[in-house]
N, CA, C and O atoms as a GROMACS GRO file, in nm:
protein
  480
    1UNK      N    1   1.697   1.342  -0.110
    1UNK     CA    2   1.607   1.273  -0.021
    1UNK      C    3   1.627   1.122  -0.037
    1UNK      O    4   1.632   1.068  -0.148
    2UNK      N    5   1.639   1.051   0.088
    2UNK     CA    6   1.642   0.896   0.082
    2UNK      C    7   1.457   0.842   0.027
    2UNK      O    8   1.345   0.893   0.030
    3UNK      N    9   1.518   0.721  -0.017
    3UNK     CA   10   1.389   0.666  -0.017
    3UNK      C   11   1.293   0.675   0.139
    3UNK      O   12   1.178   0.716   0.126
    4UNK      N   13   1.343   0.634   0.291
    4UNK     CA   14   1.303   0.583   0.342
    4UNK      C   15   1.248   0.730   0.413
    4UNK      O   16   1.179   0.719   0.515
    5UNK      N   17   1.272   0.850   0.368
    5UNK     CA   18   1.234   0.973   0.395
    5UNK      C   19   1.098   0.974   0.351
    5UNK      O   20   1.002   1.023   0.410
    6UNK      N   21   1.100   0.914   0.235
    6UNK     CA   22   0.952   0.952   0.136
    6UNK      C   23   0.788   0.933   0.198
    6UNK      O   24   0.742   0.821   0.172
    7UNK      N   25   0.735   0.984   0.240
    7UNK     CA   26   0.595   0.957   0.337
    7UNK      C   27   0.521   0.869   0.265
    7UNK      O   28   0.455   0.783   0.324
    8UNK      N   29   0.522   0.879   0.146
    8UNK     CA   30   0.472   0.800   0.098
    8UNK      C   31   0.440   0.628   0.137
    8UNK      O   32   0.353   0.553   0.181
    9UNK      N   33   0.633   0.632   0.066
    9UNK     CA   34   0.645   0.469   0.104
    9UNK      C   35   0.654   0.478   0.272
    9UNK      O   36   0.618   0.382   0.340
   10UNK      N   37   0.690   0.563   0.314
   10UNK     CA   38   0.686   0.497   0.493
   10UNK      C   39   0.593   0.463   0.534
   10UNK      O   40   0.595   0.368   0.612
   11UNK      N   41   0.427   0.551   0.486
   11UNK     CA   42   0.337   0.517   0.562
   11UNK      C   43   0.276   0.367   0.465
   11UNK      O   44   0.203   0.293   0.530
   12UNK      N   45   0.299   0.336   0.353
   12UNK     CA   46   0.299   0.196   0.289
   12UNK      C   47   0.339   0.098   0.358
   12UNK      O   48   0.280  -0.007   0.382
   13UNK      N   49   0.452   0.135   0.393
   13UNK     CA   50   0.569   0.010   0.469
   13UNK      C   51   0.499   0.002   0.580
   13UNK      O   52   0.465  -0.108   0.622
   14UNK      N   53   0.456   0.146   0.662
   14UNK     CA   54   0.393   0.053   0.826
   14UNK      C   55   0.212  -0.008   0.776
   14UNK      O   56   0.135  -0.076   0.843
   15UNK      N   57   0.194   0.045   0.650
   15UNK     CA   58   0.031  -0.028   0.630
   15UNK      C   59   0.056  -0.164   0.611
   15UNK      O   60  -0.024  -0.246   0.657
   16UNK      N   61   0.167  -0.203   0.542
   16UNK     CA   62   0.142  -0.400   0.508
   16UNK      C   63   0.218  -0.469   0.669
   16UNK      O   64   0.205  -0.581   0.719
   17UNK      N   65   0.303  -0.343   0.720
   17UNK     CA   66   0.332  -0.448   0.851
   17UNK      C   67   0.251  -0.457   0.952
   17UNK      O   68   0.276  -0.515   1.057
   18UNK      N   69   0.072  -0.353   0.898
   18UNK     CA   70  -0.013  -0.354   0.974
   18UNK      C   71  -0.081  -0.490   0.939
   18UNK      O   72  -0.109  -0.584   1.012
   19UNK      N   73  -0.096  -0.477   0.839
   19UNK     CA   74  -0.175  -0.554   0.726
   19UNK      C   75  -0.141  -0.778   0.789
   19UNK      O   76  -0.212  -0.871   0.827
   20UNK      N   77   0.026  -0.750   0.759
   20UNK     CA   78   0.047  -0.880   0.812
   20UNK      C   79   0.093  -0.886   0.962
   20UNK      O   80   0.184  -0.958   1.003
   21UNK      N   81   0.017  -0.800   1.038
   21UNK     CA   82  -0.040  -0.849   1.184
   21UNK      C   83  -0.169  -0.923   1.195
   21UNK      O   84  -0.195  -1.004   1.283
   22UNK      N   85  -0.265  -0.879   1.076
   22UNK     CA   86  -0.430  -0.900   1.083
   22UNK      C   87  -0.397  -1.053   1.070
   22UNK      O   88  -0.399  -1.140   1.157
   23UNK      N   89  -0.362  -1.062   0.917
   23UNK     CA   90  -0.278  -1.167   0.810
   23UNK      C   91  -0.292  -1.284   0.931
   23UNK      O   92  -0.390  -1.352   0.960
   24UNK      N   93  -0.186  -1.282   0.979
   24UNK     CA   94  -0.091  -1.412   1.076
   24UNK      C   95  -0.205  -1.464   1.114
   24UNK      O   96  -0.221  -1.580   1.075
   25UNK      N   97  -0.300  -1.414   1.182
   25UNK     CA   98  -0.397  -1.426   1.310
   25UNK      C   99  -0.532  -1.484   1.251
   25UNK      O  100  -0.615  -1.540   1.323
   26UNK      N  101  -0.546  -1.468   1.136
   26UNK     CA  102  -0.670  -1.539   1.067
   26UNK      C  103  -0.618  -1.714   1.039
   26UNK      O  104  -0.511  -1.772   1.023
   27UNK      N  105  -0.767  -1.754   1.045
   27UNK     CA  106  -0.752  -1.946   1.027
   27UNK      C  107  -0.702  -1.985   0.940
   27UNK      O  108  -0.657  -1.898   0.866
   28UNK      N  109  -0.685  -2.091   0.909
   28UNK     CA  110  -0.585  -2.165   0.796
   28UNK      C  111  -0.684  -2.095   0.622
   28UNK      O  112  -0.650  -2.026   0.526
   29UNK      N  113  -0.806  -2.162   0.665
   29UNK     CA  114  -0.896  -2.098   0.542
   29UNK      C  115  -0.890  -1.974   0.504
   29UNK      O  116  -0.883  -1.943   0.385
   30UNK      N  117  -0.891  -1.908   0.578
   30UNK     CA  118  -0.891  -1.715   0.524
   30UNK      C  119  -0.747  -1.656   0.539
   30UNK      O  120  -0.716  -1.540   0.512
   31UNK      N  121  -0.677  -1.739   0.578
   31UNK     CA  122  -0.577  -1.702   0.545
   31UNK      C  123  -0.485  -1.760   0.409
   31UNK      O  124  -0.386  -1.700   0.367
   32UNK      N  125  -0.528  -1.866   0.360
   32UNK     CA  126  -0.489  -1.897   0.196
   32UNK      C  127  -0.572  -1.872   0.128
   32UNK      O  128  -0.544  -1.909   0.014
   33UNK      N  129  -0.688  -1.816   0.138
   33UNK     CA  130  -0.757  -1.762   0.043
   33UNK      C  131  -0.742  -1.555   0.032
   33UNK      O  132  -0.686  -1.481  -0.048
   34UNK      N  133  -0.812  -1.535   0.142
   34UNK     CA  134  -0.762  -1.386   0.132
   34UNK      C  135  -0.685  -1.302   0.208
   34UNK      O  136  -0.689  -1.179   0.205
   35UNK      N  137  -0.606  -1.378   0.284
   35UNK     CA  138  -0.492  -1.357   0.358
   35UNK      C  139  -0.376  -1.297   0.258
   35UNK      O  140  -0.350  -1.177   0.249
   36UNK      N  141  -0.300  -1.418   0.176
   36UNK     CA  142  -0.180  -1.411   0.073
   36UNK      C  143  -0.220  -1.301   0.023
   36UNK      O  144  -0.155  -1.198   0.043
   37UNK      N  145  -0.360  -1.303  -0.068
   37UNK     CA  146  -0.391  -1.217  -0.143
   37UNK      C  147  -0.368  -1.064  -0.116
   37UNK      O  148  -0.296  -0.994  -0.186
   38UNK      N  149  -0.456  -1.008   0.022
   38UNK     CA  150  -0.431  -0.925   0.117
   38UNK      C  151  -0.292  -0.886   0.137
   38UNK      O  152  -0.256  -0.769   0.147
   39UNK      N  153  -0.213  -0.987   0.144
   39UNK     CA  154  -0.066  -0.981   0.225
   39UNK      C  155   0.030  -0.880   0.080
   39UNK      O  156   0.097  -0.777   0.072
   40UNK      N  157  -0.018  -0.991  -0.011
   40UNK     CA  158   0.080  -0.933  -0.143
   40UNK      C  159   0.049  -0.794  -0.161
   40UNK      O  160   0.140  -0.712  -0.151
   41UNK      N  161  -0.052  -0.763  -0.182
   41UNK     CA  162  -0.147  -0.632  -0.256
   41UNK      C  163  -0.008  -0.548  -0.147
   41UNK      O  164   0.110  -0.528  -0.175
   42UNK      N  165  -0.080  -0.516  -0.027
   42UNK     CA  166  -0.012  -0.428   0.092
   42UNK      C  167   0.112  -0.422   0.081
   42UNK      O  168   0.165  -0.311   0.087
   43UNK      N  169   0.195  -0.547   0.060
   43UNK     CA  170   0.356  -0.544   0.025
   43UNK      C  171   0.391  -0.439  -0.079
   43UNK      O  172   0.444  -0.330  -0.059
   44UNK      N  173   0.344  -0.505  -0.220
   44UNK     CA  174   0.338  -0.460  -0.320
   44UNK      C  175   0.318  -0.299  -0.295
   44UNK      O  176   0.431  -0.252  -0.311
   45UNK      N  177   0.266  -0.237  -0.276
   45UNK     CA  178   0.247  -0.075  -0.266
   45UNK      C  179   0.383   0.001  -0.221
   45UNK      O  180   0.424   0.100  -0.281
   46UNK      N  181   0.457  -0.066  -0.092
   46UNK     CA  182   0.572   0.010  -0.063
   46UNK      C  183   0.673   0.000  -0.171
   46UNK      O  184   0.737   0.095  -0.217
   47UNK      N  185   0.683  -0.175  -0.221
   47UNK     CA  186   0.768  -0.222  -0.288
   47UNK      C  187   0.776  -0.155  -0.445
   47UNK      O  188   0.880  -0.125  -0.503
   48UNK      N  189   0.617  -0.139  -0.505
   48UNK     CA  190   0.665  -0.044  -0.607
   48UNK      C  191   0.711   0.079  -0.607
   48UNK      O  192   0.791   0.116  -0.693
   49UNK      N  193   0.665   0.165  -0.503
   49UNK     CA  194   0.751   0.310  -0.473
   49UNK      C  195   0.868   0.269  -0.450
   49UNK      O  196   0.951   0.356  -0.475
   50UNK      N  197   0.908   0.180  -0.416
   50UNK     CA  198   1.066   0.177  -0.385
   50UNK      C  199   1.126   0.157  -0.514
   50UNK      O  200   1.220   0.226  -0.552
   51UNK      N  201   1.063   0.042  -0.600
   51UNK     CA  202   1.150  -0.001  -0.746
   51UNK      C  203   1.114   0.137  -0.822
   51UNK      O  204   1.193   0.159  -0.914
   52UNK      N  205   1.004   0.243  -0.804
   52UNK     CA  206   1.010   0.342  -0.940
   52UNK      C  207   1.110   0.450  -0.862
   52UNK      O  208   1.151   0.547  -0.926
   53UNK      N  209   1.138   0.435  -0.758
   53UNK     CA  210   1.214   0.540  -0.657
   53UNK      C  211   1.371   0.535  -0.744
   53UNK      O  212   1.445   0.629  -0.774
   54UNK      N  213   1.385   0.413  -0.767
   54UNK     CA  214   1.533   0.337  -0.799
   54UNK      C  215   1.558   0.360  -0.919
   54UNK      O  216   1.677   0.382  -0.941
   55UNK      N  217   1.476   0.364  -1.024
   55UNK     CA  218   1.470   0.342  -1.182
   55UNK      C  219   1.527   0.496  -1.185
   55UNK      O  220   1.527   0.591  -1.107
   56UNK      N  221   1.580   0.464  -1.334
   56UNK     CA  222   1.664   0.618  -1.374
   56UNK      C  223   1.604   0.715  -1.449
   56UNK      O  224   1.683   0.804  -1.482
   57UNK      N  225   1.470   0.732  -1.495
   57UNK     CA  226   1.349   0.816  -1.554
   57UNK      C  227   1.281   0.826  -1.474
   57UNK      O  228   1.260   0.733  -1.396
   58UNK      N  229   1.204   0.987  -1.463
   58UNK     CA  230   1.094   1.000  -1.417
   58UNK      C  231   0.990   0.973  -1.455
   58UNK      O  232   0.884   1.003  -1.402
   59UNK      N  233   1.012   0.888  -1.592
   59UNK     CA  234   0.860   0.833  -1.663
   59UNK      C  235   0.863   0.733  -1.562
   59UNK      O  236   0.765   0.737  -1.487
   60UNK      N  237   0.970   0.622  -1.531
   60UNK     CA  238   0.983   0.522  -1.510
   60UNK      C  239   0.900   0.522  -1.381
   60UNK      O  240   0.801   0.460  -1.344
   61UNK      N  241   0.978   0.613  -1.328
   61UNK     CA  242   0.920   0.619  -1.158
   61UNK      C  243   0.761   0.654  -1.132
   61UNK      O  244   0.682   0.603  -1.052
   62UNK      N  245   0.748   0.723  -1.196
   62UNK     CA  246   0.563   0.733  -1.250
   62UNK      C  247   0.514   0.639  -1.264
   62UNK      O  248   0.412   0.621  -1.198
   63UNK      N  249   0.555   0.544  -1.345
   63UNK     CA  250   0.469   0.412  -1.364
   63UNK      C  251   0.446   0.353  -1.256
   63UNK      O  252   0.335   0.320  -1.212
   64UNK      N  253   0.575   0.334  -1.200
   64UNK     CA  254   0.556   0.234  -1.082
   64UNK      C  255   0.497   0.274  -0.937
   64UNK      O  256   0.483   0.201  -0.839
   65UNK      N  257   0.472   0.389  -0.950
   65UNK     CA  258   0.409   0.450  -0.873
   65UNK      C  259   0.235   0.487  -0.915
   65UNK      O  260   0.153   0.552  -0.849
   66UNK      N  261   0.223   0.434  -1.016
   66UNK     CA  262   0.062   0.414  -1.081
   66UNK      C  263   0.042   0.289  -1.018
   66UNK      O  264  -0.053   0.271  -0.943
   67UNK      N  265   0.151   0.174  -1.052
   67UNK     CA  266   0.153   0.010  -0.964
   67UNK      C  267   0.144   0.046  -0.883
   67UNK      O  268   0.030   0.010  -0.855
   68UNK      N  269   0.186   0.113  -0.785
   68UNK     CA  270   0.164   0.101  -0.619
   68UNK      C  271   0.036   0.145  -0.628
   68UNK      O  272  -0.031   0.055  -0.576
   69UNK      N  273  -0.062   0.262  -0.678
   69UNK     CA  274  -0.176   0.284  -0.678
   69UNK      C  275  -0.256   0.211  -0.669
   69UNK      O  276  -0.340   0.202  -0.579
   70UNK      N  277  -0.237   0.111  -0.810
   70UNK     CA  278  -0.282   0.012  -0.852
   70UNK      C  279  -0.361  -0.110  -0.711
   70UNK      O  280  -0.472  -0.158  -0.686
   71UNK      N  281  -0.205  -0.115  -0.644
   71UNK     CA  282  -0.176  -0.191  -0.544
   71UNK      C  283  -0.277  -0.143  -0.418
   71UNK      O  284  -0.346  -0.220  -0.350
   72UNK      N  285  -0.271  -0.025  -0.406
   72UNK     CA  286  -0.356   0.019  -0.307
   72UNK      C  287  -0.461   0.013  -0.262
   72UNK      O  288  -0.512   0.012  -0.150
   73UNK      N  289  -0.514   0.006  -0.446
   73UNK     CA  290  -0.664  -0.013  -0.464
   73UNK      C  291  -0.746  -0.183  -0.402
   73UNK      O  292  -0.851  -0.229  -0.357
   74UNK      N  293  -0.600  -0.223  -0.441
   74UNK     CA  294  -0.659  -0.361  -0.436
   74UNK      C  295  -0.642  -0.421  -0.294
   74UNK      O  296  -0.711  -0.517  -0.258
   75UNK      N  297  -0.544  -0.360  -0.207
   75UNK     CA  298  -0.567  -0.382  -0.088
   75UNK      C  299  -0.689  -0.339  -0.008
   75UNK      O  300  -0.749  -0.393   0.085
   76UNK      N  301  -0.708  -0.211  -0.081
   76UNK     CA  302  -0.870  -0.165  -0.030
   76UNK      C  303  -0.973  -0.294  -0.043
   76UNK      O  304  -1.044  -0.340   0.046
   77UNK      N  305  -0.964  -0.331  -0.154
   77UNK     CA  306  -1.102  -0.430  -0.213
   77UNK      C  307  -1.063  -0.544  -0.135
   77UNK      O  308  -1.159  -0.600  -0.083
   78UNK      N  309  -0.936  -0.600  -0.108
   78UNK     CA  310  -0.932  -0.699   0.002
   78UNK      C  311  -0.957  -0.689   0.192
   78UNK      O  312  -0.971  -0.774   0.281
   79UNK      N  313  -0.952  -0.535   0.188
   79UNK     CA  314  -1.048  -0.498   0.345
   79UNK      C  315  -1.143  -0.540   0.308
   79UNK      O  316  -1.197  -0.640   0.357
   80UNK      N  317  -1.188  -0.475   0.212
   80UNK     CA  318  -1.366  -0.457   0.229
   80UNK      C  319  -1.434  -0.554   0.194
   80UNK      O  320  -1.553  -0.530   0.173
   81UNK      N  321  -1.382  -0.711   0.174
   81UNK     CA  322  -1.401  -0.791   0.140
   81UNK      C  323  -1.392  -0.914   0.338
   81UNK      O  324  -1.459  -1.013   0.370
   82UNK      N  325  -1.291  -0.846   0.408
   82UNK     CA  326  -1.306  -0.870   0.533
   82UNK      C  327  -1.354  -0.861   0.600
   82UNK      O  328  -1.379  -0.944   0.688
   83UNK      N  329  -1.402  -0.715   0.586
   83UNK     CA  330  -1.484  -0.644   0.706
   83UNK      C  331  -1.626  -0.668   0.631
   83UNK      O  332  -1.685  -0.569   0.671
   84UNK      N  333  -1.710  -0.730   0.555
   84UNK     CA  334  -1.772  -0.774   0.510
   84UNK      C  335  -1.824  -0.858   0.513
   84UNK      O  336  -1.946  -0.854   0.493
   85UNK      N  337  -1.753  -0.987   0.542
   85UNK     CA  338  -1.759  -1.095   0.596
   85UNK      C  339  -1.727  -1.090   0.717
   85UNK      O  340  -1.674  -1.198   0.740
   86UNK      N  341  -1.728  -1.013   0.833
   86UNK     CA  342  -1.714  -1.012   0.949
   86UNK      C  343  -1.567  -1.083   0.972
   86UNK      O  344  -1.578  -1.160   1.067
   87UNK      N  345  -1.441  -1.084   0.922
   87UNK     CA  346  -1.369  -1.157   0.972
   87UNK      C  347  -1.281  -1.055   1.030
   87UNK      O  348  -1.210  -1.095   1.123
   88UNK      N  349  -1.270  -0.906   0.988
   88UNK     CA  350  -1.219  -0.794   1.139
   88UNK      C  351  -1.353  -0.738   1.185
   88UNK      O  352  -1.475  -0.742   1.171
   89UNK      N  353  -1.244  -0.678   1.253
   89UNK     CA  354  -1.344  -0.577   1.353
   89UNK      C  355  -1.392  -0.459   1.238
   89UNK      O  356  -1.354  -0.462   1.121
   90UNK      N  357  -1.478  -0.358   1.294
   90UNK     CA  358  -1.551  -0.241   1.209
   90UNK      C  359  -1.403  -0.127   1.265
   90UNK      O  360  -1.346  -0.080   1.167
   91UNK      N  361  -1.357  -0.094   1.368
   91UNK     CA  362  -1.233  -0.063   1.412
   91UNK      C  363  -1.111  -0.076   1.387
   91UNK      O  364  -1.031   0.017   1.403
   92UNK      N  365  -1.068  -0.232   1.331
   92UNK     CA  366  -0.978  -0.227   1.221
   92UNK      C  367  -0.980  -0.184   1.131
   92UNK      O  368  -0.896  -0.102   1.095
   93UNK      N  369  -1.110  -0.241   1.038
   93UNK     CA  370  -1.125  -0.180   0.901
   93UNK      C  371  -1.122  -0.002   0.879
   93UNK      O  372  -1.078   0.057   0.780
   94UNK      N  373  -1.176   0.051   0.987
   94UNK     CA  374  -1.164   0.158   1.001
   94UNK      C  375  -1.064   0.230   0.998
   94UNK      O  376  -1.074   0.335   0.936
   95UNK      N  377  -0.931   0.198   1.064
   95UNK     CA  378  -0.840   0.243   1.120
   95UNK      C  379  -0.712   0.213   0.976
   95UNK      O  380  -0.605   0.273   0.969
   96UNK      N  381  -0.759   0.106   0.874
   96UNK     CA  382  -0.699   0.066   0.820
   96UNK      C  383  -0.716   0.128   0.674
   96UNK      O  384  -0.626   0.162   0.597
   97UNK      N  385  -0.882   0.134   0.650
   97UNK     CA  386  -0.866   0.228   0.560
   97UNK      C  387  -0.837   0.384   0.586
   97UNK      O  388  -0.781   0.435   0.489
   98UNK      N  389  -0.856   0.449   0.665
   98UNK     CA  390  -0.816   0.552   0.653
   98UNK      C  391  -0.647   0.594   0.651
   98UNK      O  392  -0.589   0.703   0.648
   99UNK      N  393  -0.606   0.467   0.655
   99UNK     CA  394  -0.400   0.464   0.661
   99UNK      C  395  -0.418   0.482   0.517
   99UNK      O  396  -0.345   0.569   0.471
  100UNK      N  397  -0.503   0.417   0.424
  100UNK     CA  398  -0.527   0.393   0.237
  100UNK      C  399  -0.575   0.512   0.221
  100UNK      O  400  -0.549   0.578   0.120
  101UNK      N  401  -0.657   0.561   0.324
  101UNK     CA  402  -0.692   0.696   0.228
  101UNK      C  403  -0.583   0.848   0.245
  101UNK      O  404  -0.586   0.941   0.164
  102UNK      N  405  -0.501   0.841   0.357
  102UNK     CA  406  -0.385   0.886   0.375
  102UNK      C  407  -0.269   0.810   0.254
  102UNK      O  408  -0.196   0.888   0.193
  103UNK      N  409  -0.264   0.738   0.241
  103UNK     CA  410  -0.157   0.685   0.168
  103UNK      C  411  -0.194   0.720   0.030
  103UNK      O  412  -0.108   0.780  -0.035
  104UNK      N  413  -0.304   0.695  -0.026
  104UNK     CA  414  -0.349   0.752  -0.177
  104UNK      C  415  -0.296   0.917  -0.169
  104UNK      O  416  -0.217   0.956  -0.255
  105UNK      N  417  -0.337   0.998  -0.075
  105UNK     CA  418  -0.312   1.158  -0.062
  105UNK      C  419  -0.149   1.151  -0.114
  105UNK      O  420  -0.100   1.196  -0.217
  106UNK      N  421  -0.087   1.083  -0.008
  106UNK     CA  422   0.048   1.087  -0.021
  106UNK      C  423   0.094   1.045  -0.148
  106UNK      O  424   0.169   1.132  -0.192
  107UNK      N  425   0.084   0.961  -0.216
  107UNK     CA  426   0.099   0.895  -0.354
  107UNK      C  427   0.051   0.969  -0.452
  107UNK      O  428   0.106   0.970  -0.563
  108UNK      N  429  -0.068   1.046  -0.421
  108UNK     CA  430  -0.098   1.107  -0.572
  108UNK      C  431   0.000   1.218  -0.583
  108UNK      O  432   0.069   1.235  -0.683
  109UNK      N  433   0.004   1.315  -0.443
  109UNK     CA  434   0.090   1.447  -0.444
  109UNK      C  435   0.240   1.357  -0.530
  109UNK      O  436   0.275   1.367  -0.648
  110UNK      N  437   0.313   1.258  -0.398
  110UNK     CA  438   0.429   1.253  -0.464
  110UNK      C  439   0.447   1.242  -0.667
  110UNK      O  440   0.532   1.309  -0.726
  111UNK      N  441   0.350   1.146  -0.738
  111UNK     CA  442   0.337   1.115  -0.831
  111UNK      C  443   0.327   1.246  -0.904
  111UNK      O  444   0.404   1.246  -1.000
  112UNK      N  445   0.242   1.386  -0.889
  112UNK     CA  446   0.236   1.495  -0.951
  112UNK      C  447   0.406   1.589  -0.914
  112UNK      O  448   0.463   1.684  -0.968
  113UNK      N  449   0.431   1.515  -0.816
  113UNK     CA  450   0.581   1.632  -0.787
  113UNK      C  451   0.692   1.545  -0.888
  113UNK      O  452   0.805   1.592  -0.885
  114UNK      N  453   0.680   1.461  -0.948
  114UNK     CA  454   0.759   1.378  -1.006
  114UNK      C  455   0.841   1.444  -1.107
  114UNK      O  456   0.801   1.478  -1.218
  115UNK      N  457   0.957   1.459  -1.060
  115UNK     CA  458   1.001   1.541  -1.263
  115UNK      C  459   0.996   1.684  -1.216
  115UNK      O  460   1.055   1.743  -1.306
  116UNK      N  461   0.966   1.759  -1.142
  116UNK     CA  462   0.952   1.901  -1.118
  116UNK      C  463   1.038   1.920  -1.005
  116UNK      O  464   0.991   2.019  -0.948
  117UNK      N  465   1.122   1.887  -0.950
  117UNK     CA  466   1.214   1.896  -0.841
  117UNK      C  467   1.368   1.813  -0.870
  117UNK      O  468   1.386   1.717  -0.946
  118UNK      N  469   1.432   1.856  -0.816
  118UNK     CA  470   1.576   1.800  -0.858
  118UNK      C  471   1.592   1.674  -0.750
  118UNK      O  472   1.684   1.592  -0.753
  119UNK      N  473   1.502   1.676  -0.671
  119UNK     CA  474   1.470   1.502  -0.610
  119UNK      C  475   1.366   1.416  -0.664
  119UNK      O  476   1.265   1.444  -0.730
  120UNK      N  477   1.430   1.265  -0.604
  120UNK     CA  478   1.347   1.169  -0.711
  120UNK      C  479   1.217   1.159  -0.694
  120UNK      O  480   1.150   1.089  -0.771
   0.00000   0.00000   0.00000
């Protein structure tokens, strides 16, 4: 299996290129304060499934796939820190966490199949 097969990271990869659509479109202020912040977290999630995808242990790849968790979480806490302050819609936030709560599903399964299959 390719990396770019993995549901995991695919549906990661289209959450931060969701993520930095919101990103761009916010004011100078919310966007250097919890914009970057926002921006990294969302990156970060595909990007660690990809680096533990790459590494040559399945411990290895575990870890970094705890980081993308990690990562996930914290993109959550940077929605809900938006939609909070009214700076999206209740429809974004909506639409956005439930891509996180799909993407956690996908991440935990892959993370438990880790090491038990002759793919990475």
């Amino acid at each position: 299996m390719e990396l770019e097969e993995l549901m995991a990271y695919k549906k990661a990869y289209e959450l931060s290129n969701k993520i930095w659509e919101i990103v761009i479109m916010l004011d100078n202020f919310e966007k250097n304060t919890i914009g970057r912040q926002l921006s990294r977290a969302a990156d970060s999630i595909s990007a660690n499934i990809a680096e533990g995808y790459g590494r040559f242990s399945y411990k290895e790849n575990k870890q970094f796939c705890f980081y993308a968790r990690g990562s996930l979480y914290e993109t959550k806490d940077w929605l809900n820190k938006l939609e909070n302050r009214k700076i999206i819609t209740n429809e974004n936030f909506n639409n956005l966490m439930n891509d996180i709560n799909d993407i956690g599903k996908l991440l935990n399964g892959y993370i438990k199949s880790i090491g038990k299959t002759n793919d990475k």
